[in-house]
C-alpha positions as CSV (number, residue, x, y, z in Angstrom):
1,X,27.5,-20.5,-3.8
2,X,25.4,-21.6,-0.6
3,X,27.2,-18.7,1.5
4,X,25.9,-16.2,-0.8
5,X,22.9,-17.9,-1.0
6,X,22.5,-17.3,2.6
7,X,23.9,-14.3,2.7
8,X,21.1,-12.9,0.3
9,X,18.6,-14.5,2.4
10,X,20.0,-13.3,5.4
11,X,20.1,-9.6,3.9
12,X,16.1,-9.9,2.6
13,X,14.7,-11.0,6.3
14,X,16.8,-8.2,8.0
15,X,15.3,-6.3,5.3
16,X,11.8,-7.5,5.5
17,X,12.0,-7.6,9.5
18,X,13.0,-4.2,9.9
19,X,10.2,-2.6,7.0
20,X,7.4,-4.6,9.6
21,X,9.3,-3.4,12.7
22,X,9.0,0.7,11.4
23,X,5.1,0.0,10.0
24,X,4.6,-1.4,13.4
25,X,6.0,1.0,15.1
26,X,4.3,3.9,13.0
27,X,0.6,2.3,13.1
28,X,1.3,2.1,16.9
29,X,1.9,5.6,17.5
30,X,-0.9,6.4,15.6
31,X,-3.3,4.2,17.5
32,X,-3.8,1.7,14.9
33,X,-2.2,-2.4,14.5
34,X,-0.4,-3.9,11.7
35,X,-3.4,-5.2,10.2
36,X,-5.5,-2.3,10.3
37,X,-3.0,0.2,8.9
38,X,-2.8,-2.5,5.8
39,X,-6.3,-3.0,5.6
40,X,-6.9,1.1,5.5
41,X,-4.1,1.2,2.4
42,X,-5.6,-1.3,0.8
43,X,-9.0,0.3,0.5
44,X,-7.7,3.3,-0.8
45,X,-5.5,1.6,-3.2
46,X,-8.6,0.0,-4.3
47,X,-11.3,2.3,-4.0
48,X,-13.9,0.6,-6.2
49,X,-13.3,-3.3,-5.9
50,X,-11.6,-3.8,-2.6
51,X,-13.2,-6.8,-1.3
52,X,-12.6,-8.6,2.0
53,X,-11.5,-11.1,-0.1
54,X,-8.8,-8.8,-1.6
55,X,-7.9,-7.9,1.3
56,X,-7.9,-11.4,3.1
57,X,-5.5,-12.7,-0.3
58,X,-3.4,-9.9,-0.6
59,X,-2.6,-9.6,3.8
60,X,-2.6,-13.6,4.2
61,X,-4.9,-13.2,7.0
62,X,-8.4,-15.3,8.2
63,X,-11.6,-14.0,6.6
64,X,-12.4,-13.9,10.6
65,X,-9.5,-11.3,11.2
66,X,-10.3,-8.9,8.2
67,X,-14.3,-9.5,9.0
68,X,-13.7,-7.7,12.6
69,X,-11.6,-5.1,10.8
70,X,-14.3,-4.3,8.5
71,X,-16.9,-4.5,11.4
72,X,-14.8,-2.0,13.6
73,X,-14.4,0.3,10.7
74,X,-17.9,-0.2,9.8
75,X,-19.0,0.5,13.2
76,X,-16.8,4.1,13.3
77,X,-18.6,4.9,9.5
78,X,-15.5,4.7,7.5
79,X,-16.5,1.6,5.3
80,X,-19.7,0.2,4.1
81,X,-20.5,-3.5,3.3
C-alpha cells in the first residue's frame, strides 16, 4: 500500500508542477507573474466582495505581496480600494 501511496503522490506533484509550470509560462508571455495573473482571476470571479483578504487566503500569499498588487493595479486604473 505505501508504493501506491507514493505513487499517487508522485502523480499529483507532477500534476500540480506541471499546471504552475503552463500558468507560468502563459502569464509570462503575456507580461504578467504568477501572482498577478491569480490575483486578476480572482477579482473577476469575485466581482462584488473580492477583498485583499480573499485574495491573500485563497493565494497563500503576505498581505504585503497582494497590497503591491493592488497598488500596481490601482496605479494603472484597473481596481479601486
Amino acid at each position: 500500500m505505501h508504493k501506491e501511496l507514493q505513487r499517487i503522490r508522485h502523480g499529483y506533484y507532477d500534476l500540480w508542477f506541471g499546471t504552475n509550470a503552463v500558468y507560468e509560462r502563459w502569464a509570462k508571455s503575456h507580461g504578467l507573474n504568477n501572482n498577478l495573473l491569480l490575483t486578476l482571476y480572482l477579482l473577476k470571479e469575485f466581482p462584488n466582495d473580492c477583498t485583499q483578504h480573499l485574495i491573500c487566503e485563497k493565494l497563500m500569499l503576505p498581505k504585503q505581496t497582494v497590497n503591491s498588487i493592488l497598488s500596481g493595479l490601482e496605479d494603472k486604473g484597473f481596481v479601486e480600494k
